[in-house]
C-alpha positions in Angstrom: 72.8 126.5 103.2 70.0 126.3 105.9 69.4 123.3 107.7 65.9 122.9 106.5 67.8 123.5 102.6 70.1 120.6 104.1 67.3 118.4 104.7 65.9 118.7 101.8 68.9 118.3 99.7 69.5 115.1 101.8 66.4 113.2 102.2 65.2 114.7 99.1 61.8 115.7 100.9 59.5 118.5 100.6 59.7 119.9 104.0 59.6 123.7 105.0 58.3 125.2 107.6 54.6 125.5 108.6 54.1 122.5 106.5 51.8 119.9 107.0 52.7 116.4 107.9 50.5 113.1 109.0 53.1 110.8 111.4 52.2 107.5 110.8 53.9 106.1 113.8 51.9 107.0 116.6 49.8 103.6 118.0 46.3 104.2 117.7 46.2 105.6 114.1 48.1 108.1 111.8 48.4 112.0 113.7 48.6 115.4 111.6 51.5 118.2 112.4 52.7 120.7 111.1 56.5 121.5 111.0 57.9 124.0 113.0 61.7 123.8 112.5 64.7 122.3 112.1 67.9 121.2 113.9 70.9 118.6 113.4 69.4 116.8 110.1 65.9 116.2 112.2 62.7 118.3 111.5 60.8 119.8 114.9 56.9 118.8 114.4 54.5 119.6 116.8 51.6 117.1 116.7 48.1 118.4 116.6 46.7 118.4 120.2 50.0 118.7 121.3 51.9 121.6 123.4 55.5 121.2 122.4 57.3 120.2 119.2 59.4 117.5 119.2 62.4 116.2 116.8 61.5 113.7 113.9 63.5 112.0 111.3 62.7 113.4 107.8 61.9 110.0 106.0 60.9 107.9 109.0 57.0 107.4 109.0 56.3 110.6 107.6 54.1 111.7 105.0 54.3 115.1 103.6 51.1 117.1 102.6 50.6 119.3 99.7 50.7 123.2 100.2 47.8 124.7 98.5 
């Protein structure tokens, strides 16, 4: 089992890589990402405008986009 199968075995969330997410923590309004990997249960999304990805919990102010 992979850690992003983990993930979504856990949390019971659609996430794979190179999928789209909107974070809707950030102050100032909602931001869009896009998922970039996986590590220790947390997903690595790299915000748009952003540089580096960073480590978010799967279910915490996340909203996953459809693939088309």
């Amino acid at each position: 089992m992979t850690k992003m199968d983990y993930i979504r075995e856990r949390y019971k969330v659609p996430a794979k890589r190179g999928g789209r997410i909107i974070y809707k923590g950030c102050l100032g309004g909602d931001r869009a990402g896009i998922i970039t990997g996986s590590s220790y249960g947390r997903l690595r999304i790299r915000l748009n405008g952003e540089k580096i990805s960073l480590y978010y919990h799967p279910t915490w102010k996340i909203e996953y986009l459809e693939r088309n």
